[in-house]
ZAGUVO-68579 format. One line per field, with one value per residue (C-alpha): residue number from 1; y, z, x. Coordinates in steps of 0.5 Angstrom, whole numbers, m for minus. Layout:
<pts>
n <- [NUM  ...] .
v <- [Y  ...] .
w <- [Z  ...] .
u <- [X  ...] .
</pts>
This chain:
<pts>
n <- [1  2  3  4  5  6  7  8  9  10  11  12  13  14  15  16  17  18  19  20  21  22  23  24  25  26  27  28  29  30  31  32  33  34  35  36  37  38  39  40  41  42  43  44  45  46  47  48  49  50  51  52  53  54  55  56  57  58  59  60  61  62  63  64  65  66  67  68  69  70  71  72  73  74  75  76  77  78  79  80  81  82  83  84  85  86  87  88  89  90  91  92  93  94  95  96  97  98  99  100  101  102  103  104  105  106  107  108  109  110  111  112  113  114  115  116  117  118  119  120  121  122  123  124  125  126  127  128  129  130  131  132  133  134  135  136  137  138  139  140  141  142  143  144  145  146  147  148  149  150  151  152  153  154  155  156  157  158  159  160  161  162  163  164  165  166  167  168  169  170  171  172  173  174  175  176  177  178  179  180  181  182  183  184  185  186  187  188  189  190  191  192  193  194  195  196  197  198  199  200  201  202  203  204  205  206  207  208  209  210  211  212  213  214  215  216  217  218  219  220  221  222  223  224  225  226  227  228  229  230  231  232  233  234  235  236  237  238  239  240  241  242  243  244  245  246  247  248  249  250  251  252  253  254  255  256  257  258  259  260  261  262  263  264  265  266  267  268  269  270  271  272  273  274  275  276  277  278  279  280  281  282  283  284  285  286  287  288  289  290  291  292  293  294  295  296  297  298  299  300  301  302  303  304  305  306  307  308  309  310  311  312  313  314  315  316  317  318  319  320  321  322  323  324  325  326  327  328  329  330  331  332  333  334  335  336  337  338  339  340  341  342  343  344  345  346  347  348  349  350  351  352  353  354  355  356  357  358  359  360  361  362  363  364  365  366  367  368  369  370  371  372  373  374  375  376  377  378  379  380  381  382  383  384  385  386  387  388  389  390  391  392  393  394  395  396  397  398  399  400  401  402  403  404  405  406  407  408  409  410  411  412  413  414  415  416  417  418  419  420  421  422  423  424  425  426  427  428  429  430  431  432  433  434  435  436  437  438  439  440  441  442  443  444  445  446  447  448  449  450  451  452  453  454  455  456  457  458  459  460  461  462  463  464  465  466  467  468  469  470  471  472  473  474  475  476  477  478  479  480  481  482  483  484  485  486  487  488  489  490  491  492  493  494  495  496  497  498  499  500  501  502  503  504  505  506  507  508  509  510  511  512  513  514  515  516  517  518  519  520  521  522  523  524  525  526  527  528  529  530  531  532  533  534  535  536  537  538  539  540  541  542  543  544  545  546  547  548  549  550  551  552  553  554  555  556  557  558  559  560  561  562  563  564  565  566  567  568  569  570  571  572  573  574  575  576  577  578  579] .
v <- [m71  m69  m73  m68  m71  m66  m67  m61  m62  m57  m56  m59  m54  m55  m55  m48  m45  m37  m35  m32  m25  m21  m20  m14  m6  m4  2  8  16  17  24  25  33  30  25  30  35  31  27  35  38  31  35  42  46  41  42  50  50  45  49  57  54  51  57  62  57  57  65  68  68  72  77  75  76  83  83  81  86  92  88  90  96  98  95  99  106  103  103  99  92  90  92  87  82  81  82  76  72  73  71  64  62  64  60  54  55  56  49  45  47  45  39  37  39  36  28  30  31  26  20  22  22  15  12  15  12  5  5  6  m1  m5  m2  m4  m10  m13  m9  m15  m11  m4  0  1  m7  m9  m15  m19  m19  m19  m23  m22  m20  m15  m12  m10  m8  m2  m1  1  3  6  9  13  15  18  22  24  26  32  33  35  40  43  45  47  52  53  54  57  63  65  65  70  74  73  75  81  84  83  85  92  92  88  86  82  78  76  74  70  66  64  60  55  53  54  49  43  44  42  36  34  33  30  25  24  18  14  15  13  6  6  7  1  m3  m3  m4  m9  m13  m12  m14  m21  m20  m20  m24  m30  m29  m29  m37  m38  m38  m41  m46  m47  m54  m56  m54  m58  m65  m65  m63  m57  m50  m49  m49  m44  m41  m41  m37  m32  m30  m30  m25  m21  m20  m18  m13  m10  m9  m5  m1  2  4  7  10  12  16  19  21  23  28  31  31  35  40  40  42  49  51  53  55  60  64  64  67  72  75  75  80  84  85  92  94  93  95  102  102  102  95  95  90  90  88  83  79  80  77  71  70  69  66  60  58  59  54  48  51  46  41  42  42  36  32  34  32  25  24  25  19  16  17  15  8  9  10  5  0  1  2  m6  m5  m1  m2  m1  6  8  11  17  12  11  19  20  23  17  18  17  18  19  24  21  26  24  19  12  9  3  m3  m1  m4  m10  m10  m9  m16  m19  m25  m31  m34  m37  m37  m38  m39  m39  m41  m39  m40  m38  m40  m39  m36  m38  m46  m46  m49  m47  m48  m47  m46  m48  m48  m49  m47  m46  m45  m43  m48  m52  m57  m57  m61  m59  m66  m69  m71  m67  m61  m62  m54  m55  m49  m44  m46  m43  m36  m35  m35  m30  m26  m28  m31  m27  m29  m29  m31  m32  m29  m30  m28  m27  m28  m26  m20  m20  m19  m14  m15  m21  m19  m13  m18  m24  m22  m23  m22  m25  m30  m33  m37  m42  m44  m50  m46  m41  m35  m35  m28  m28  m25  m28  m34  m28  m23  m28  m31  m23  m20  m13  m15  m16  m22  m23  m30  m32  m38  m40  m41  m45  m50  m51  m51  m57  m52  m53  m59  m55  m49  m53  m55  m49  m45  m38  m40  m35  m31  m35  m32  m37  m34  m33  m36  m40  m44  m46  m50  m56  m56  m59  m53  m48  m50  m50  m43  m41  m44  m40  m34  m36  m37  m31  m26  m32  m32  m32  m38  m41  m43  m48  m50  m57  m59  m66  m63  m62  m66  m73  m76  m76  m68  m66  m71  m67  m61  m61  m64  m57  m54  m57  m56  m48  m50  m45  m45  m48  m49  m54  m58  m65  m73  m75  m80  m79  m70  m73  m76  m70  m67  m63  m63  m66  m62  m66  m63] .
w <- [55  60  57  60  57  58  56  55  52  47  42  36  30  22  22  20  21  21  25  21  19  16  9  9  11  17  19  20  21  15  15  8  9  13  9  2  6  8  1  m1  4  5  1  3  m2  m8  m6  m6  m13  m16  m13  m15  m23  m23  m20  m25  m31  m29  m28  m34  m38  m34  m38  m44  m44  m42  m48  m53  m50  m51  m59  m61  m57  m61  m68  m65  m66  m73  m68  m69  m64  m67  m59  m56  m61  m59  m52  m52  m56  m50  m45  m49  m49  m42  m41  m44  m40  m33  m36  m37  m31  m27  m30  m28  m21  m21  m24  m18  m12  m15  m15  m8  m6  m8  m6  1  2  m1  4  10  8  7  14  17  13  15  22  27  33  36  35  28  26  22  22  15  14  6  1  m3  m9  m6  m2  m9  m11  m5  m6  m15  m15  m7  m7  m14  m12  m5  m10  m15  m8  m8  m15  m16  m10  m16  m22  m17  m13  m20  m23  m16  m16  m25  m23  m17  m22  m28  m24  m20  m27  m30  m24  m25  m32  m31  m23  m26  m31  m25  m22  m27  m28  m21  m20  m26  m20  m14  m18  m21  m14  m10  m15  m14  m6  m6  m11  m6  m2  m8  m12  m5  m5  m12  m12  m6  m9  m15  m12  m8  m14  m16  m11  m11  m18  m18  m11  m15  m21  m16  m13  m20  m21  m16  m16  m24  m23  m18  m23  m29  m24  m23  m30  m27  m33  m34  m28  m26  m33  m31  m24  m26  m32  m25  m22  m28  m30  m22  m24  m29  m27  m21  m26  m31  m25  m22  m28  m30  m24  m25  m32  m31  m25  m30  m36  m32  m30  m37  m40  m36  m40  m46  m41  m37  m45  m46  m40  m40  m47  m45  m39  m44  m49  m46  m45  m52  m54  m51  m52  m46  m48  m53  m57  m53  m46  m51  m52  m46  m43  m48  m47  m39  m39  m43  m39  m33  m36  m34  m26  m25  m28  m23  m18  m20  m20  m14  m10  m14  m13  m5  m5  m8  m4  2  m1  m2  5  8  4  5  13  12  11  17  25  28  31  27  21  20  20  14  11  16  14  11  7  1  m5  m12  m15  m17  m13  m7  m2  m2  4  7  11  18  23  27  34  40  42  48  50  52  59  62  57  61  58  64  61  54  51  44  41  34  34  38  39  34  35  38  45  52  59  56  61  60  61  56  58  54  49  50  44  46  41  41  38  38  33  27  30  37  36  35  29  34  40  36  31  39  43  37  36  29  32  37  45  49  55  59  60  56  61  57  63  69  65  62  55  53  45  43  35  37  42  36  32  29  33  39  35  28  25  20  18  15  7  7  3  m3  m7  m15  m13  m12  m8  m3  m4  0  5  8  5  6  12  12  8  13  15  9  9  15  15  8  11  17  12  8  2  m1  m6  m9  m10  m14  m19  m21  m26  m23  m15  m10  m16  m19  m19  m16  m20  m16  m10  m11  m17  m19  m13  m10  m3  0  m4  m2  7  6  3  9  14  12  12  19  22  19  25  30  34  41  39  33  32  28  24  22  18  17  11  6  8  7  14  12  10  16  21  18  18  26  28  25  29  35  33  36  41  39  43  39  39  34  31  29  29  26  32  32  33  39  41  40  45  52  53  50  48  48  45] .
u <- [44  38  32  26  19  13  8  3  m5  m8  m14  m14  m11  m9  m1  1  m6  m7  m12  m18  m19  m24  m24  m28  m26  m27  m31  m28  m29  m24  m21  m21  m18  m13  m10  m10  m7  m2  0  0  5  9  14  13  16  15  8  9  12  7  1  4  6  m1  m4  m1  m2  m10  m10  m5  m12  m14  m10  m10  m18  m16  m13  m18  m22  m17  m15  m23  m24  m18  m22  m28  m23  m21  m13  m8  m7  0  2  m4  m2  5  2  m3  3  7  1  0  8  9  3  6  12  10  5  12  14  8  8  16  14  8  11  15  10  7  11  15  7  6  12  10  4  6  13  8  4  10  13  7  6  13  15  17  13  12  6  5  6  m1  m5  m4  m12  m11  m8  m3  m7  m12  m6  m3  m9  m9  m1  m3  m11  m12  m5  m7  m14  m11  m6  m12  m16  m10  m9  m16  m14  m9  m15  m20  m16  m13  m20  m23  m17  m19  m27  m25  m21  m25  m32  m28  m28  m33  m37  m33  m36  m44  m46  m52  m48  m42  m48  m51  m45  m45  m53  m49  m45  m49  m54  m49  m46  m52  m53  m47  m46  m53  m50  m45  m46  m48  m42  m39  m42  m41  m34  m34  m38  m33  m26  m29  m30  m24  m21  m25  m23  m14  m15  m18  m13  m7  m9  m12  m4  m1  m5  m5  m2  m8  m13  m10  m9  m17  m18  m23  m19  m26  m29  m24  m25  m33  m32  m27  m33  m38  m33  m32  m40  m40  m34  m38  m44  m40  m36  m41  m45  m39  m38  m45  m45  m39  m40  m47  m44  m39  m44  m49  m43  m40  m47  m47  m41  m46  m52  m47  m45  m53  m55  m49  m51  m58  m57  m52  m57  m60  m53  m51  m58  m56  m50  m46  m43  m36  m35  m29  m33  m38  m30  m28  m35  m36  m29  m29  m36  m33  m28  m33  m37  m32  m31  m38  m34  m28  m33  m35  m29  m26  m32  m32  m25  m27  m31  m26  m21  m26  m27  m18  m17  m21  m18  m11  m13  m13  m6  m3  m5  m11  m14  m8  m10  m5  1  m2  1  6  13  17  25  23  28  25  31  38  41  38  42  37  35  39  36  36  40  38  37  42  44  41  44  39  41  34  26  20  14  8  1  1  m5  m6  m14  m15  m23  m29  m29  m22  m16  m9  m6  m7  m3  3  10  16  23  29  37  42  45  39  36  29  24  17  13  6  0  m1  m6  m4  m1  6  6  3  6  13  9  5  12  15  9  6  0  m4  m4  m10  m6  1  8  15  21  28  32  28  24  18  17  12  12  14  14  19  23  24  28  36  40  36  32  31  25  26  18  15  16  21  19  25  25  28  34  41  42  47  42  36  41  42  37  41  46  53  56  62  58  57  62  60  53  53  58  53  47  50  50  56  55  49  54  58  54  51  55  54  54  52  51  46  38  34  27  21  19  26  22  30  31  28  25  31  35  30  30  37  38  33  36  43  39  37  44  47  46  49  41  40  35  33  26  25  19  19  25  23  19  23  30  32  34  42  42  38  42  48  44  43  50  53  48  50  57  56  52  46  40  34  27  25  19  21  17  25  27  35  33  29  34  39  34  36  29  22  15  9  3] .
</pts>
């Protein structure tokens, strides 16, 4: 063994510690049209289908009025109207048809929609490197709030696009008709909408700022109760439940006030715009009257016109919705922004394969990248610093050749943790170089990854899956056997009744620590990496399981980059890291 002791200064730190990030939104100059047009248009002729059912759904009034008109002028020449009846029977049955249909096409677009936008977080979110890879500027909670609440409220953005081309299209017909019959009353029914329309847009950045406000709130909200949670054994310890219970009150009244102001305003927009439905009738009849007076008017074109005017009433209140479904989505995409890479906004809506029918083929887990084989790493002057005055490292060298053992040591908050998420591209750098093998490495998140490198951190991240299905996480289990003899796992299978197949339950709350590291650290070996980087074993093993961890390692001569404070693993060590 070559005993190579380097020692290396760095800036204090917090084990493990993550760089701070903004909370808040960013600002953005959203494009609220594009982003709707493009939710729409993801699936082309499923959008085609949805907007043409809705559009005739919201038209075939149209006829029956007509219908109606022709029924009383029938009853005016004391005529027959079985005909017209049988018409205007026909007319509602092929409406409610065509609505049936509106609604499978509509549940459709609409899931496929959602699964789009929520597929583009989570890729962001969890994407190694590259382009589209974000920053983790949210927790878990507030990030489920923008997956369930932003996501709908985008899609609520273009499903308001449905009724108001659906509405837009009956006033058009409906006004041509009636202007064919009385122009000044087509023109009365307009001034309703011009005025609730004008209303509406100056209440337009309020509703903004009301609806922000509110999913702020919110956020804050299931961002508590996801700690609160976590941490429920903590409040218990130190016997605080009712202060918990009392800031959880705080963020609740603080919600509420948010959401009756947002509701207030949404409703009193909608309210306005319901109560120009009797006032449109009203103005119509009035302008009728001197025609009916001289007797130029039927009562087959009185139907027709308090028919129509009827339900030209409730366009204001479409109107109003679509503009306040605006607002929301804004609200929507800035926070769902927070989720994807910066400047780039439209990875938000991009085309993903997405499989919402079950004849469609379901996506399966991408393949690893291409092998690289590791020969040489060098590191020159790596300097990662978290925030003005914080602590990370800086001007770190160093070099590792294939097969090496190098151990990274030192204090606690000497910079250890950030060395290793620095080196793989977890944790920002604010100078250096990494070379594989002579070449410089562009981007480290994209670069380190199986099969080139495997990270095994302090707490690994279990899900409640099986044991098998948390080892490959989706990659063949050829190796299976292998790595859980060199991850010592062996006797802990043998007392469980079901095995690999045994369901560890969330966050791998049915193993105990040692368990959980072990079941990473076989996750960890599956792919046979380049380079293994590992966080710190010590923290959850006893000295005799982590010796005989690290002596099956050794045994396949794998490169690996580990932190540890245990003598006999220094020992093991081609090469020492001091911070």
């Amino acid at each position: 063994m070559t005993d190579v002791n380097t020692k290396v200064d760095a800036g204090t730190e917090t084990e493990g510690a993550e760089p701070l990030a903004c909370s808040g939104a960013r600002r953005l100059d959203v494009p609220v049209f594009e982003a709707g047009w493009r939710v729409g248009t993801f699936r082309l002729r499923l959008w085609v289908a949805t907007w043409l059912s809705w559009l005739t759904f919201f038209v075939l009034p149209l006829i029956a009025g007509w219908l109606n008109k022709l029924a009383f002028d029938a009853l005016e020449r004391s005529g027959s109207i079985r005909t017209v009846l049988i018409g205007i029977g026909v007319t509602e049955a092929a409406r409610w048809v065509v609505f049936a249909g509106a609604i499978w096409f509509v549940v459709r677009w609409w899931q496929a929609g959602l699964t789009m936008l929520r597929t583009n977080m989570l890729d962001a979110q969890t994407i190694s490197g590259g382009p589209r890879k974000a920053p983790q500027s949210v927790g878990p909670a507030e990030a489920i709030s923008s997956f369930q609440d932003d996501a709908r409220d985008l899609l609520l953005w273009t499903d308001s696009w449905l009724d108001g081309l659906g509405f837009a299209g009956y006033a058009i017909g409906a006004l041509t008709i009636m202007a064919s019959i009385e122009p000044r009353a087509a023109l009365v029914a307009i001034a309703p909408l011009v005025i609730i329309t004008a209303i509406v847009v100056r209440l337009r950045p309020k509703i903004y700022l009301a609806n922000e406000a509110d999913r702020d709130a919110t956020g804050i909200i299931t961002g508590f109760l996801g700690e609160a949670f976590a941490g429920t054994l903590a409040f218990k310890l130190a016997g605080k439940e009712r202060a918990a219970i009392a800031r959880l009150d705080q963020h609740t009244e603080r919600r509420r006030l948010t959401a009756v102001r947002a509701v207030t305003l949404e409703e009193t927009v909608v309210g306005l715009a319901s109560a120009t439905r009797e006032l449109t009738v009203g103005l119509m009849l009035l302008v009728l009257v001197p025609r009916v007076r001289a007797g130029d008017t039927s009562v087959g074109d009185l139907a027709l016109f308090v028919t129509y005017a009827a339900t030209l009433g409730d366009v204001p209140r479409y109107i109003a919705r679509v503009i306040t479904a605006r607002e929301q989505a804004r609200v929507a995409i800035e926070r769902m922004a927070r989720l994807i890479a910066p400047e780039r906004i439209s990875d938000l809506w991009s085309d993903t394969e997405v499989t919402i029918e079950g004849s469609e083929q379901p996506r399966v887990r991408s393949a690893d990248r291409g092998r690289d084989r590791l020969d040489r790493i060098s590191v020159r002057g790596l300097t990662a610093i978290h925030g003005p005055g914080g602590g990370g490292v800086q001007d770190i060298d160093f070099d590792i050749c294939r097969g090496e053992f190098v151990v990274v040591t030192g204090r606690v908050g000497a910079g250890k943790s950030t060395l290793l998420r620095a080196l793989i591209g977890l944790d920002t750098i604010q100078a250096g170089t990494v070379c594989w093998n002579g070449e410089e490495i562009e981007d480290l998140g994209a670069w380190f990854v199986p099969p080139n490198a495997a990270f095994l951190p302090q707490v690994p991240q279990l899900f409640s899956e099986t044991l098998t299905e948390n080892i490959t996480l989706g990659r063949p289990s050829d190796r299976l056997d292998e790595v859980i003899q060199t991850a010592t796992l062996g006797p802990d299978l043998a007392q469980m009744p079901d095995g690999l197949a045994t369901t560890i339950g969330a966050r791998g709350l049915r193993l105990s620590g040692g368990q959980a590291q072990r079941v990473a650290t076989a996750r960890s070996l599956l792919t046979g990496p380049e380079l293994l980087i590992v966080d710190d074993l010590s923290s959850a093993l006893d000295v005799e399981t982590e010796r005989t961890l690290w002596q099956q390692v050794r045994k396949d001569r794998t490169t690996v980059l580990a932190v540890s404070h245990r003598p006999f693993v220094i020992r093991m060590a081609d090469q020492i890291i001091e911070l």
